[in-house]
ZAGU-618189 format. One line per field, with one value per residue (C-alpha): residue number from 1; residue in one letter; y, x, z. Coordinates in Angstrom, 1 decimal. Each point is the difference from the previous one (the first is absolute). Layout:
# residues N
seq c(NUM	...)
type c(a	...)
v c(Y	...)
u c(X	...)
w c(Z	...)
//
This chain:
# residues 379
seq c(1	2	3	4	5	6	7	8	9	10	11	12	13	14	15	16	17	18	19	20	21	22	23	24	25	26	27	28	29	30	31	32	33	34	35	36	37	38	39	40	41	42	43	44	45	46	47	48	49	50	51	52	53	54	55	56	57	58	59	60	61	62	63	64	65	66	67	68	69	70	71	72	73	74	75	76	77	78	79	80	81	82	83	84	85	86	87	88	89	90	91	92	93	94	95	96	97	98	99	100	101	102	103	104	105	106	107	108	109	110	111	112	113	114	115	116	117	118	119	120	121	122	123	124	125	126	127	128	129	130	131	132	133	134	135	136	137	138	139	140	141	142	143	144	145	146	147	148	149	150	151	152	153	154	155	156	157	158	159	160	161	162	163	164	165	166	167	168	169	170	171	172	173	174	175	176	177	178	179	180	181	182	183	184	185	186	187	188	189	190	191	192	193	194	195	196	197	198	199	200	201	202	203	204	205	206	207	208	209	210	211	212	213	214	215	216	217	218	219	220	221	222	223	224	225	226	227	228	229	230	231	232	233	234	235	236	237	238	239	240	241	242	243	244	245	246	247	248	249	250	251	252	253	254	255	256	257	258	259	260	261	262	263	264	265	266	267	268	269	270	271	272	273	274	275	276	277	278	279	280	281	282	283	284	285	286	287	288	289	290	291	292	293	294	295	296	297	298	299	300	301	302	303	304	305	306	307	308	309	310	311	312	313	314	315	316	317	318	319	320	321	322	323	324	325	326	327	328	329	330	331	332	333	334	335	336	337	338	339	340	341	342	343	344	345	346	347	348	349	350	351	352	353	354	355	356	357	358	359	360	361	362	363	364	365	366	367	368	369	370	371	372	373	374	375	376	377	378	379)
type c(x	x	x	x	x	x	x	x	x	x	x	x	x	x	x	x	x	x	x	x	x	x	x	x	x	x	x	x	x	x	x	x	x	x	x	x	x	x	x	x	x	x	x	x	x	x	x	x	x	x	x	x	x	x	x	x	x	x	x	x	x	x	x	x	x	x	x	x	x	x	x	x	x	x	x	x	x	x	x	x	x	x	x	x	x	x	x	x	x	x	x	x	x	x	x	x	x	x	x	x	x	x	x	x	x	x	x	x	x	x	x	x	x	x	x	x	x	x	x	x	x	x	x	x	x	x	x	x	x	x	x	x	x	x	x	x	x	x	x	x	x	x	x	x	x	x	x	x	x	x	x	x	x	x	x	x	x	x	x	x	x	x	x	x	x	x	x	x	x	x	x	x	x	x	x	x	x	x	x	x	x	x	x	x	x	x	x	x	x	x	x	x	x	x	x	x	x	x	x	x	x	x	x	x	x	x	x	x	x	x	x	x	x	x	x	x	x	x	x	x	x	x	x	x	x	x	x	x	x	x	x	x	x	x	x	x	x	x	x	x	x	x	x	x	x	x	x	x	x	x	x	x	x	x	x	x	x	x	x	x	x	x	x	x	x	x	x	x	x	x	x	x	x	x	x	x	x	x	x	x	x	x	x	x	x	x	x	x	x	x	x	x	x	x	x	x	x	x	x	x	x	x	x	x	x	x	x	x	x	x	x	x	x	x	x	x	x	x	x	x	x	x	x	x	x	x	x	x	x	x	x	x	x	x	x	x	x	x	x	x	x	x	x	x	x	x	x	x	x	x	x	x	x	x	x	x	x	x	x	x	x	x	x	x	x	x	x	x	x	x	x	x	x	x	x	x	x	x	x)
v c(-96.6	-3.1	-3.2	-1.6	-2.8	0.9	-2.2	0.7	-2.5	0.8	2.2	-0.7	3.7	1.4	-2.4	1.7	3.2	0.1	-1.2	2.7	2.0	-1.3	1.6	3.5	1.1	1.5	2.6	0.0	-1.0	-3.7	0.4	0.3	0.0	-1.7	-0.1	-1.7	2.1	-2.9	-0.4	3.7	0.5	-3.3	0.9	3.6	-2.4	-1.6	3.4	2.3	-3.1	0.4	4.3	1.3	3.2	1.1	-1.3	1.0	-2.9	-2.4	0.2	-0.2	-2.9	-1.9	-0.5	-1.4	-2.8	-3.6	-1.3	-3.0	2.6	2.4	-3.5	-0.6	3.5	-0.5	2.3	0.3	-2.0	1.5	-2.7	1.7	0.3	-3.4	1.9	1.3	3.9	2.0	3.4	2.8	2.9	2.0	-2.8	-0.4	3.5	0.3	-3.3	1.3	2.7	-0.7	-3.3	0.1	0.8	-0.2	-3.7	-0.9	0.8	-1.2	-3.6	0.2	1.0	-2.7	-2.2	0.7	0.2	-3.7	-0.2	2.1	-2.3	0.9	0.3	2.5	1.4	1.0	3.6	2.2	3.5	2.3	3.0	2.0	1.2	3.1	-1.4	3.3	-0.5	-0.5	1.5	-2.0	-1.5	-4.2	-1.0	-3.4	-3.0	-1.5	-3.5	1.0	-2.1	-1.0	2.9	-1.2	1.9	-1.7	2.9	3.7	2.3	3.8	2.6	2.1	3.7	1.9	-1.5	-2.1	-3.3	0.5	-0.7	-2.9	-2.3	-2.0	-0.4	-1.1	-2.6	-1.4	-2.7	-1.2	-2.5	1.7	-2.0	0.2	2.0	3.6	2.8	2.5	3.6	3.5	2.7	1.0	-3.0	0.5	0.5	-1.2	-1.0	-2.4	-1.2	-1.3	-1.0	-2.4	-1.3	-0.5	-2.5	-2.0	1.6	2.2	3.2	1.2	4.3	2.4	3.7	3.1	4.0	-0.5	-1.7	2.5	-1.8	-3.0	0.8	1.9	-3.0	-2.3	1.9	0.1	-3.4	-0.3	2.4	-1.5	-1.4	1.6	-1.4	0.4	-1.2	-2.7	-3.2	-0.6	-3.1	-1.3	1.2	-0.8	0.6	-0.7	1.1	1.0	2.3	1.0	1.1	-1.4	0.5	0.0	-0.7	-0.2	-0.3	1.1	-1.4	1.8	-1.0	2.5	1.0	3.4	-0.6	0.8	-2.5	-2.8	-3.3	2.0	-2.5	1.0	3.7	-0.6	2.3	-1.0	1.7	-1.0	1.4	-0.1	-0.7	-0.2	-2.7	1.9	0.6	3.8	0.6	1.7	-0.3	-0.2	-0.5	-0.7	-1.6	-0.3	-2.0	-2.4	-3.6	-1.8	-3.2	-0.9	-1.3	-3.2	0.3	0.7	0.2	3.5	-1.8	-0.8	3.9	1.5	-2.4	1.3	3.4	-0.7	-2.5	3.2	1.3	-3.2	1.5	3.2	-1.8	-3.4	1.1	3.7	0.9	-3.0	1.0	3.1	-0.8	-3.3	0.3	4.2	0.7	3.2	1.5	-2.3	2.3	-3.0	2.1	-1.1	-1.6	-3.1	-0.4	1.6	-2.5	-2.8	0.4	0.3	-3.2	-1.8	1.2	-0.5	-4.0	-0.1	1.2	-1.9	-3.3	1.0	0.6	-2.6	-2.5	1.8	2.2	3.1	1.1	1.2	1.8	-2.5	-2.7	2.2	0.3	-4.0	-0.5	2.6	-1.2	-3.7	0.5	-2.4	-0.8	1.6	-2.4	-2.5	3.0	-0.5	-3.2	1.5	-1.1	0.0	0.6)
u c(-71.0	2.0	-0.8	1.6	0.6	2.6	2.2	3.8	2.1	3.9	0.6	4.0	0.4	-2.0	2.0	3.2	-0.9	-1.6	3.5	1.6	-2.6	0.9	3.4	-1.8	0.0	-3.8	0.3	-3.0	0.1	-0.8	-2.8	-3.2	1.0	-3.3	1.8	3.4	2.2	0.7	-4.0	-0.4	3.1	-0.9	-3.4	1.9	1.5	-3.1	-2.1	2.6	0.1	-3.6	0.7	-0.6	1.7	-0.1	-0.8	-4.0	-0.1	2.4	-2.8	-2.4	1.5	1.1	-3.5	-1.5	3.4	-1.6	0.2	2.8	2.4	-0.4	0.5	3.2	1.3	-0.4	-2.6	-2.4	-2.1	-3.2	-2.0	-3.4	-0.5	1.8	2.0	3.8	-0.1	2.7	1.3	-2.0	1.5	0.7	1.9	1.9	1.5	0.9	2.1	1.5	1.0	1.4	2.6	3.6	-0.8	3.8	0.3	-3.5	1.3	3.2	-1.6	-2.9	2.8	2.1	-3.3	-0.8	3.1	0.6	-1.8	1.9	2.8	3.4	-1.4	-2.7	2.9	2.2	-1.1	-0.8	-1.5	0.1	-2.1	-1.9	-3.9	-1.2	-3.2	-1.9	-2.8	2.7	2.9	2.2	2.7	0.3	3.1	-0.4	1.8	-1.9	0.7	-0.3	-2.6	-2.1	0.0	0.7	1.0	2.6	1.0	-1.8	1.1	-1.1	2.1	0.7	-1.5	3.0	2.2	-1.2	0.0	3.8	1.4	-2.2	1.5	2.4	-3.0	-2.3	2.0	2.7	-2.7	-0.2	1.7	1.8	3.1	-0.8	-2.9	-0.2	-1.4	-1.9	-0.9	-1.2	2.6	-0.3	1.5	2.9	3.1	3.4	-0.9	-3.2	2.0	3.1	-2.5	-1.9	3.4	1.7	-3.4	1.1	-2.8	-0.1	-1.6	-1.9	-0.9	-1.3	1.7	-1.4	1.1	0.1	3.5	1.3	3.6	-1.1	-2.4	2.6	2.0	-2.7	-0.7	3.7	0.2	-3.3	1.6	-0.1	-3.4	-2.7	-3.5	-1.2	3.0	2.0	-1.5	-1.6	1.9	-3.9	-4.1	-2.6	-3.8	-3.1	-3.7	-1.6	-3.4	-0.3	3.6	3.7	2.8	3.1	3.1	3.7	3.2	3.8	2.6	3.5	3.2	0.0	4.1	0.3	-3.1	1.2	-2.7	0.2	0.1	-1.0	-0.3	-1.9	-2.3	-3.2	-2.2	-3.5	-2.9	-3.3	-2.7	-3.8	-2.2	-3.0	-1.5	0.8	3.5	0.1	2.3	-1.6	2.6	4.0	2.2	3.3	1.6	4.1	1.2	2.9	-0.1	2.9	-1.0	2.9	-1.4	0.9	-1.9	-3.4	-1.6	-1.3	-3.5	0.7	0.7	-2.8	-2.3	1.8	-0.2	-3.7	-0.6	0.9	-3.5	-1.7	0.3	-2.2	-2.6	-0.2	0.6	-0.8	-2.7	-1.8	-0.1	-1.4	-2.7	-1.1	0.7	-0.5	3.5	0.3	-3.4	-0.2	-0.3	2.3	2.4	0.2	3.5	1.2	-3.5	1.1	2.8	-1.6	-3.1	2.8	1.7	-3.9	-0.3	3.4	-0.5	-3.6	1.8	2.7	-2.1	-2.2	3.1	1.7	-3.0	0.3	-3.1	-0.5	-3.5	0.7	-2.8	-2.3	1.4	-0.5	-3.6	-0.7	1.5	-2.1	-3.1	1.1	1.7	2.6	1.4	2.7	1.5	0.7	2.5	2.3	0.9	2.4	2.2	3.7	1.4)
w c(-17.1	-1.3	1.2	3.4	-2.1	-3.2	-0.4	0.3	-1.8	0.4	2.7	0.3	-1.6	2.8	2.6	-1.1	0.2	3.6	1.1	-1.0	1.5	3.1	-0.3	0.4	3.4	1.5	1.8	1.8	4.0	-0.2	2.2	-1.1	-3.7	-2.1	-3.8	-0.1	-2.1	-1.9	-1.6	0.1	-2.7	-1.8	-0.8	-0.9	-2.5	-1.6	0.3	-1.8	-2.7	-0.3	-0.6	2.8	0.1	3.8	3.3	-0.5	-2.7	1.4	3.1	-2.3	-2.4	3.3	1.2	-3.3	0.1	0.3	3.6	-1.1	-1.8	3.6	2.3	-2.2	0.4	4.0	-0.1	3.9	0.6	1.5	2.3	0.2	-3.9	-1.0	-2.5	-0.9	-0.1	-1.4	1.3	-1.1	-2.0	3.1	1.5	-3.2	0.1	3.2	0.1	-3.6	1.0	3.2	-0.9	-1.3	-3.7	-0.9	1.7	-1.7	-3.5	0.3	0.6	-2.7	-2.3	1.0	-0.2	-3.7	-1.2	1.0	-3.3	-2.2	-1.6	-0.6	-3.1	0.2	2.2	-2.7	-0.3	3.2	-0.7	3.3	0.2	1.8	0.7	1.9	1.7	-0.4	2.5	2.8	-1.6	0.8	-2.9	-0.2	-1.5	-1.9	-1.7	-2.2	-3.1	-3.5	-1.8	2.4	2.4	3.5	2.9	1.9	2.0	1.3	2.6	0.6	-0.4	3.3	-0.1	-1.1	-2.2	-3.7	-1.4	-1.5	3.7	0.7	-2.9	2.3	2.6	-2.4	-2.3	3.3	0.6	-3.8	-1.7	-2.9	-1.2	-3.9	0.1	-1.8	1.9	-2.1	1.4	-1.2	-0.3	3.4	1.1	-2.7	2.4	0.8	3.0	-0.9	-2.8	2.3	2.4	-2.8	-1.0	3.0	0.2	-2.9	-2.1	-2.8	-1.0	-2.6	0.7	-1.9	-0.6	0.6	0.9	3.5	-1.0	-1.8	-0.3	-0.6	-2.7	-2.4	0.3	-0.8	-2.9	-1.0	0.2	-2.3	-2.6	-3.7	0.8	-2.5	1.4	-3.4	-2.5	2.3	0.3	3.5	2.0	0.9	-1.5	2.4	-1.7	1.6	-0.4	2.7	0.2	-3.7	0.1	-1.0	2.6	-1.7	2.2	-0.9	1.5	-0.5	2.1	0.0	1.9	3.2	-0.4	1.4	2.4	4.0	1.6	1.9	-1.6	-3.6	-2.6	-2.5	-1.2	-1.4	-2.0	-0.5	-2.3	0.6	-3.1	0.3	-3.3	-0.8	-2.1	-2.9	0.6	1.1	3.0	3.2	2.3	0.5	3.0	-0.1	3.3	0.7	2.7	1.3	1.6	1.0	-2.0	-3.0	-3.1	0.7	2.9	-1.4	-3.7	-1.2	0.3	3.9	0.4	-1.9	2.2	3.1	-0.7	-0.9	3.0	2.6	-0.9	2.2	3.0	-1.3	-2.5	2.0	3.5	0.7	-3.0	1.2	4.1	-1.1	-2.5	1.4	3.8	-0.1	1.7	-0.7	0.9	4.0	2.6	1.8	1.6	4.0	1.4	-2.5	-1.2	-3.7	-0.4	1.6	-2.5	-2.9	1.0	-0.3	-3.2	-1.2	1.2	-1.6	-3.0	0.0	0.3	-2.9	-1.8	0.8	-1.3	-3.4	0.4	-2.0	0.4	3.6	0.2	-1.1	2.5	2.7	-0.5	-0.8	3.2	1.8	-1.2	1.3	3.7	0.5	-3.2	0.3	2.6	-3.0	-1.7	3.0	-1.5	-1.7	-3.3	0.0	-3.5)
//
């Protein structure tokens, strides 16, 4: 057990967040409530910071927190022991699963991504993440780079994530931004959507477009990935291995798509150290940014950024909070556990921490120190 007495030094992070989880309505009859909702969701907070993975160790983790982090978070106040006592796991899931999940992560979105820049906020990927456990899809914005999630809803039961664009990006800010997408996402639609937003588009081509696809290649036509030189090389070592990728840009004449600017063609080759190719994939796709909109460089790292959301945001739920394998699967409690681990993420992320994993389990062999992460950087 930590001692009553750590010290807590800037708490203004902590301070912010409680106010906007205020904004979230409890649902519980006022009377005889013991935990406001308030403490239960902040220590949520600090607990899923410190990896815990489902209500059993955010019980667990809440109890070890040192007695001035738990009186900051508003936490009771029991008069025959002297001491601040947390809700216990139990308590935690009942209250999870029973608020408005949608209101909730609306407003720790909105929270977080107070902290996202307009710079950080010049690339938005959107995607998608079957939450197996629960099965239920949670459709995602999220900043290249740094990988924040400013914006999460869940899909209804019966229709897919290609409807939900407008629902999901409608509350964003996205006058000069570029949306990126997977293929699914490549429509008419989205794409007049996205510019009718003042934004732009960068989307990958695939069969499910079969129109679109033979004019994208038409449009690449001429380009020989292996005798014309490539408008931008991007080489990097990474695990014993050298990833190779290079670009094309064409002019998209002949291409009947919204706002179609420009077809791109991109070949991405796997090495090893001794030079010897073990992989090739060739991607086509169109944006709607001109080249004197963007460099070849810009694109390549767009098309490249996309793969945030999947390596920064969803890899990471899974393998460090176990998404995939929780047995969470009661009312909102699936998306309200995603939407805590999508802010504990995006606070690590935003500080410019890479060993996730590693963080996770300093801070849950020292309760409480995850309070002074909430002081979070703008940059």
């Amino acid at each position: 057990m930590s001692s009553s007495h750590a010290p807590v030094v800037d708490v203004s992070g902590l301070r912010s967040l409680l106010e906007v989880l205020e904004g979230i309505a409890d649902p519980r009859d006022p009377r005889g409530v013991r935990h406001r909702l308030v403490s239960v969701l902040a220590v949520a907070v600090l607990t899923v910071l410190g990896g815990a993975a489902n209500f059993r160790e955010i019980g667990d983790q809440a109890a070890d927190l040192p007695q001035p982090v738990l009186a900051l978070t508003g936490a009771r106040f029991d008069r025959r022991t002297g001491r601040y006592t947390p809700a216990s796991g139990p308590t935690v899931r009942r209250l999870i699963c029973a608020i408005d999940a949608e209101a909730a992560d609306r407003l720790l979105c909105a929270w977080i991504a107070q902290h996202a820049t307009s710079g950080m906020l010049g690339a938005l990927a959107i995607d998608g993440k079957v939450v197996r456990g629960a099965q239920v899809t949670l459709f995602a914005a999220v900043t290249h780079g740094r990988a924040v999630v400013i914006a999460q809803l869940q899909v209804p039961a019966g229709t897919t994530e290609t409807t939900q664009v407008r629902a999901l990006v409608d509350p964003l800010p996205l006058t000069g931004r570029v949306v990126t997408a997977d293929a699914a996402h490549t429509s008419k639609a989205t794409a007049a959507y996205i510019l009718g937003r003042d934004a732009a588009y960068l989307l990958p081509v695939k069969g499910n477009t079969p129109t679109l696809q033979a004019q994208v290649a038409a449009a690449l036509t001429g380009i020989n990935t292996l005798t014309t030189p490539a408008d931008h090389i991007a080489e990097e070592h990474v695990r014993g291995q050298i990833y190779r990728r290079s670009l094309w840009l064409a002019d998209a004449t002949g291409v009947a798509f919204p706002g179609a600017a420009q077809a791109y063609l991109i070949r991405r080759d796997v090495f090893d150290l001794n030079g010897i190719r073990r992989r090739k994939q060739i991607i086509h796709g169109i944006t709607s940014l001109h080249p004197a909109d963007r460099t070849p460089a810009a694109l390549s790292g767009y098309a490249r950024g996309h793969w945030t959301i999947e390596n920064k945001v969803h890899y990471v739920r899974d393998v460090t909070w176990s998404e995939d394998t929780n047995q969470t699967h009661t009312a909102t409690g699936p998306r309200m556990m995603a939407a805590l681990r999508n802010l504990a993420l995006s606070v690590l992320n935003l500080h410019g921490i890479t060993k996730i994993r590693a963080t996770l389990q300093h801070l849950e062999r020292r309760p409480g120190q995850a309070i002074a992460l909430l002081n979070l950087p703008t940059t």
